[in-house]
N, C-alpha and C positions, 0 to 999 in steps of 0.2 A: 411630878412623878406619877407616870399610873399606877392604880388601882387590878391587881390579878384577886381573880375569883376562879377558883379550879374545885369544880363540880362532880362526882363522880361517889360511884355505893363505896359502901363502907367495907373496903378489900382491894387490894396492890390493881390488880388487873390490867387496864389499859390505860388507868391515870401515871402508872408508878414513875415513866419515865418524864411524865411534867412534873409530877414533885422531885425527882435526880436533879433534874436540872433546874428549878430553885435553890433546891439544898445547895448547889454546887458553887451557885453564882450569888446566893445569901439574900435573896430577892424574898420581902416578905411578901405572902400571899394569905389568901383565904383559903383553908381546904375544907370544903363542906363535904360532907358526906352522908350521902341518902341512904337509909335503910330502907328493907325490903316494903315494909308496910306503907311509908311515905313514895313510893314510886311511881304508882297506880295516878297520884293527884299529881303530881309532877308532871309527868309523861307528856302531858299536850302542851307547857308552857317550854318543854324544849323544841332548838329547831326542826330535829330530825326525828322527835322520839326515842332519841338514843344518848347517851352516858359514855365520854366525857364532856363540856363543856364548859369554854371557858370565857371567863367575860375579863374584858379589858378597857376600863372607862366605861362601862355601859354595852358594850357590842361583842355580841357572842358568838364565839366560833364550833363549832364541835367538828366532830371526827378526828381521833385521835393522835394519827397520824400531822393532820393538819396543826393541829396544836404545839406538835412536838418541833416538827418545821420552824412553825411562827416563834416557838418562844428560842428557837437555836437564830434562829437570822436577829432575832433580838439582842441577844448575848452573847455573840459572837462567837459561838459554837459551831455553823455551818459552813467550815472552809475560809480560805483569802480570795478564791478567787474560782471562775465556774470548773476548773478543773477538778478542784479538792470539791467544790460542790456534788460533783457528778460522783468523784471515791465514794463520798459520803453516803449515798444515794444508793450505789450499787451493794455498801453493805447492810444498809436498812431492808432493801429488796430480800436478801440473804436469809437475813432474820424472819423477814415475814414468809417466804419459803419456809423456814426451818416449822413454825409454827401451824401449817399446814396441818400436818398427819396429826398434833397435839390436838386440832380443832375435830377431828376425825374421831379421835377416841373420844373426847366429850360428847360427841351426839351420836356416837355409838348405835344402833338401833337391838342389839343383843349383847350380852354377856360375850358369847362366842366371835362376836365380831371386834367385840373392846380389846378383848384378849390378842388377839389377831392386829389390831393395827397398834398396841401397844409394844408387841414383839418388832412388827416393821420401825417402829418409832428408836425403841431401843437401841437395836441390831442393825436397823441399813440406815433410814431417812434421818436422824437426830447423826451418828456419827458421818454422814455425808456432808449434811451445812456445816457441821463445825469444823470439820476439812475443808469447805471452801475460805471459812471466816480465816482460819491457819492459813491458807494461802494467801489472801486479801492483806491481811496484818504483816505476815514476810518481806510481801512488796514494798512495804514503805521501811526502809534503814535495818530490813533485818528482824522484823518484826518487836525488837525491842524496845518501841516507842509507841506509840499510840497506831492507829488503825488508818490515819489520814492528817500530813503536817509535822508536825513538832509539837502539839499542842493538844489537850483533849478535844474532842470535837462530840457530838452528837450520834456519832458512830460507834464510838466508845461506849457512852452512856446507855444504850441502847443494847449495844451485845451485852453490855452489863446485866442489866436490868432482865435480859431472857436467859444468859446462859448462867450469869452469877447468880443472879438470884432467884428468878421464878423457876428456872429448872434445872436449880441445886438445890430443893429440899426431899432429903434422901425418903424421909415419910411417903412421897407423892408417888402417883402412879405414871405419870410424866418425869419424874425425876433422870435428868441424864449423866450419866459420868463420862466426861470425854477426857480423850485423852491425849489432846493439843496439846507441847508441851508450852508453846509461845501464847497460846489464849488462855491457859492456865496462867500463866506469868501476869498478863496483861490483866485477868481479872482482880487478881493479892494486888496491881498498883493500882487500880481503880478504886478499890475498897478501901487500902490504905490510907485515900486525900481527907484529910480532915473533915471537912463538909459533908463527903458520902459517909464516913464512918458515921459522925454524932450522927446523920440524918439515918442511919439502919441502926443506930443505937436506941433512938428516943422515939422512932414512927407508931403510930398506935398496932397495936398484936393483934392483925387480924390476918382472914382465911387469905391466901390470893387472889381466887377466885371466887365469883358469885354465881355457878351456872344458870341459876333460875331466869338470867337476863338473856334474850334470845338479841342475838345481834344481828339487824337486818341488812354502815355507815355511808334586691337589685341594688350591687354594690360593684367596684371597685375596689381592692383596695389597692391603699399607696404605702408603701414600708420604705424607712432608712436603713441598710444595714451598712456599718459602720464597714469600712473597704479593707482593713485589716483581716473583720472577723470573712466577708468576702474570699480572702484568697488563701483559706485555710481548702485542705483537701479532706471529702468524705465519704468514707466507704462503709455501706450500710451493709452486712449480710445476714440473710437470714434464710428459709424455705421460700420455694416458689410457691408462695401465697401469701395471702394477707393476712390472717392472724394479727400476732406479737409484734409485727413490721410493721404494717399499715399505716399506724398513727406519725409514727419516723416519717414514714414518706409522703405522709400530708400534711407533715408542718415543712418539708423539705418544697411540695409545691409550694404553700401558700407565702413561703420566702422567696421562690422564685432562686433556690441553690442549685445550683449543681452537684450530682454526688454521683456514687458507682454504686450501683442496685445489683448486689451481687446474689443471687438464687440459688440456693444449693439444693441439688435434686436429694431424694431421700437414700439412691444406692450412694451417695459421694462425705454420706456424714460421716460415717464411720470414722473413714478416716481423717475426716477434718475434728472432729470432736477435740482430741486431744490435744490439737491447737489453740482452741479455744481457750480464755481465762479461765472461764468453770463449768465447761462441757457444756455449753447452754449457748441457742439462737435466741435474740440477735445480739449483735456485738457492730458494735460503731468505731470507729478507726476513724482518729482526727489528725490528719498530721503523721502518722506512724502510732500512735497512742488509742490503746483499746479503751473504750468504756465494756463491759457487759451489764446484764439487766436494763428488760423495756423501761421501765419507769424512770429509769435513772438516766439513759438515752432520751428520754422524752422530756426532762426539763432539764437537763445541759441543753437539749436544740431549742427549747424554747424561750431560757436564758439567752442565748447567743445572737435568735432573731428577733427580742423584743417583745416576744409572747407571752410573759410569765409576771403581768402586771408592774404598775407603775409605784409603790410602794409595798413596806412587808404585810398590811392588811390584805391586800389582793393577793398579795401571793398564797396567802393564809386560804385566802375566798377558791382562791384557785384548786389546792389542794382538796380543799372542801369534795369537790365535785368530784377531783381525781379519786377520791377516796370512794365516793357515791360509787361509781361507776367499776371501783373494786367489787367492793358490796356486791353490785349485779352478776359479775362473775364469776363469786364464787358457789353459791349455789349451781350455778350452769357448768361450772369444772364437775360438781358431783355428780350430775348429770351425765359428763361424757365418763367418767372413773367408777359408775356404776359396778359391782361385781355380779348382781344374778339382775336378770329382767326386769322381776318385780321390785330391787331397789331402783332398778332406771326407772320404770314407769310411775314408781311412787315420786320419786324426787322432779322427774318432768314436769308430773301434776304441780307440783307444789311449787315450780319456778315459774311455770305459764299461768298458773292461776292467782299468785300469791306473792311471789318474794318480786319475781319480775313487774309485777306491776305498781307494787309497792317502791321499787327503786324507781322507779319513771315517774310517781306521783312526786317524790322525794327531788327529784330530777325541777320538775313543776314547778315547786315549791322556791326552790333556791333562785331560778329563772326568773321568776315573777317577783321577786324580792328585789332583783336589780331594776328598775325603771318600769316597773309592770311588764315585762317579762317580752317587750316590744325591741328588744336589741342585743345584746350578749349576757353571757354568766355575770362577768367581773370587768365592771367599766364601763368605757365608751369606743371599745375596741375588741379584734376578735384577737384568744387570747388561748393557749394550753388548753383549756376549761373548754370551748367553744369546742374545739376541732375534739378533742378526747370523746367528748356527747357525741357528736356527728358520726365519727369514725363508728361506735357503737351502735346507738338508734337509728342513726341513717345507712349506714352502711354494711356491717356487720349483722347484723340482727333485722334487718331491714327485707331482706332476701323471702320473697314467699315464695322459692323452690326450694324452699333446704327446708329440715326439718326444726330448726332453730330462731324461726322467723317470730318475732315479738310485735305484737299491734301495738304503736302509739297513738295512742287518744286521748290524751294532754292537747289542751288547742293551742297553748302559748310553745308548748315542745313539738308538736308537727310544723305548726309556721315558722321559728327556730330552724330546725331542719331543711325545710324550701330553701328560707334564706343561705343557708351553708351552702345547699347545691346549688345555687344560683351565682355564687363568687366564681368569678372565671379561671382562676386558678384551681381552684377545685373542683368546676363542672371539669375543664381539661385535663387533670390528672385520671377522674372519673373515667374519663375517655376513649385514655392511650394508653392506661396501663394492661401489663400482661394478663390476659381471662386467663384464669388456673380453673380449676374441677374443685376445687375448696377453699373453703374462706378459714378454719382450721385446721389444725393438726388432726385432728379428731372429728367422726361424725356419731350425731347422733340416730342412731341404728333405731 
């Protein structure tokens, strides 16, 4: 039987939903928990420098997200099959949207500003995702069953864990009262299950948060895909650019699929919007069946072409990276969401001089832990992880005409990169795809 060690300070934070889901599944574990004063000594024997981490027989994973993943594909929390995978997916996406403006008011830079994104939090952004999550939950039976299936899933756990618990305590300046009546319903059965109960019964009383923690988290190839998955139909749409698309359509070259690259100019959204699942590009249509949410479009396709590692360890490794590579942008969202100059100019400074190059060291790091860092993220094959990097450092951020342009100076992540553009499906896409005027939604002015 393995051995879980689940690592994290001493407060709910980003571990809570890997202890839910022990509690739930009665899996004993280790919960260490680091106080402030021990962190300092800690800090460099984690991977990343960062808080959760979890060991499994010896081998440690962190980023939290990655964890949560790993220990659902464990437990059989994450779907029967990639379709309920991808549900799953899009309302984890959801959540961590929701969580946005919450990260807003914590680093606040004024009083006046707190006040201000606390009101947006309240009033527009907190009752917006929970309206999405109310839509998401409806879809399946009527919304009076779980969020994805017949069965709890990691979906569940997870809206749990942000709406039921971290932001239902009326104390808080995050506190949200929504007023879903079906995710109301769904959180009194989540809370009811034995396991979740005793486990918010007996957990130790502390803060939720600990803000003091600053959170940074010449080839060929030859692919089988399987002729079933082959004669499915797909229609990607999103804006004519590459953004939140991109990555879609360079796991769609490197599979060698066919799909409909559908571009929606910016006068045509309006009224496509409402169409849409949750007013959001892009949106994947497999079959007649929407997915929405990038991330959740990006490992249903790479579920489907064999991308997404060969056991749940790499999928874990995989995530790892996907997470990294959040990390990087979300600093650079603050960047373009700036409200006066001098927050733009401050926060610019601090992603070109600092956070950005610290995710690329962190980038390094993980690279060079695989085979000395002379072949892909996770394996012996190119993988979700591989093309995600690329899309970003090589491509995205790569551009020294734009104002967004990021030096890589990792030697093991430049020659990484070569090799990416070097694959002929992906120098060819490079190629032939449509030049647009912007690689974002958004310039940085």
């Amino acid at each position: 039987m393995p051995t879980y060690k689940l690592t994290y300070f001493n407060s709910r934070g980003a571990a809570e939903v890997s202890r839910l889901i022990f509690a739930l599944v009665e899996q004993e574990y280790e919960d260490i928990r680091v106080e402030r004063s021990e962190w300092e000594k800690l800090k460099p024997e984690t991977p990343l420098g960062q808080l959760p981490i979890l060991n499994v027989d010896g081998k440690v994973l962190p980023q939290s997200l990655a964890i949560n993943r790993f220990l659902a594909r464990t437990f059989n929390l994450y779907g029967e099959n990639d379709w309920e995978k991808a549900e799953i997916d899009a309302v984890l996406e959801v959540v961590q949207d929701l969580f946005y403006p919450v990260r807003k008011m914590f680093y606040a830079d004024t009083d006046e500003l707190k006040a201000r994104y606390k009101k947006e939090f309240v009033d527009v952004q907190g009752p917006k995702y929970c309206g999405f999550l109310e839509k998401l939950l409806k879809a399946n039976n009527g919304g009076d069953g779980f969020f994805v299936g017949s069965k709890v899933s990691l979906a569940d756990i997870v809206v749990f864990a942000a709406v039921g618990d971290a932001l239902a305590d009326k104390s808080r300046d995050y506190y949200l009262d929504h007023k879903e009546p079906k995710l109301k319903a769904l959180i009194e059965r989540i809370r009811a299950i034995p396991q979740i109960n005793t486990w918010l019964q007996t957990r130790p009383k502390t803060e939720l948060h600990q803000v003091y923690v600053v959170y940074t988290e010449q080839a060929v190839l030859r692919r089988t895909i399987p002729l079933a998955i082959n004669m499915s139909t797909y229609k990607l749409t999103y804006f004519d650019f590459r953004g939140a698309g991109e990555t879609s359509r360079y796991i769609f070259a490197v599979a060698e699929q066919e799909y409909e690259d559908i571009r929606v100019q910016q006068h045509e959204w309006k009224n496509l919007k409402p169409a849409t699942p949750l007013g959001k590009l892009p949106v994947l249509n497999v079959d007649g069946k929407d997915i929405p949410q990038s991330m959740a479009i990006h490992r249903f396709l790479a579920r489907r072409f064999d991308l997404y590692g060969k056991n749940d360890f790499e999928k874990a490794e995989i995530d790892v990276v996907s997470e990294v590579i959040q990390d990087l942008y979300k600093p650079l969202t603050k960047v373009f969401y700036a409200e006066t100059d001098e927050l733009k100019a401050r926060y610019k400074k601090e992603f070109f001089e600092v956070e950005g190059p610290q995710c690329y060291k962190f980038l390094e790091k993980l690279l060079t832990a695989n085979d000395g860092g002379d072949g892909y993220f996770v394996g012996s094959k190119i993988s979700l992880a591989d093309i995600i990097v690329f899309v970003t450092t090589g491509d995205l951020l790569a551009d020294r005409n734009t104002d967004y342009y990021l030096e890589v100076k990792e030697p093991k992540l430049k020659a990484f990169i070569e090799r990416m553009k070097s694959l002929p499906q992906i120098d060819a896409w490079m190629k032939k795809r449509p030049q647009t005027d912007r690689v974002f939604s958004v310039k940085i002015q």
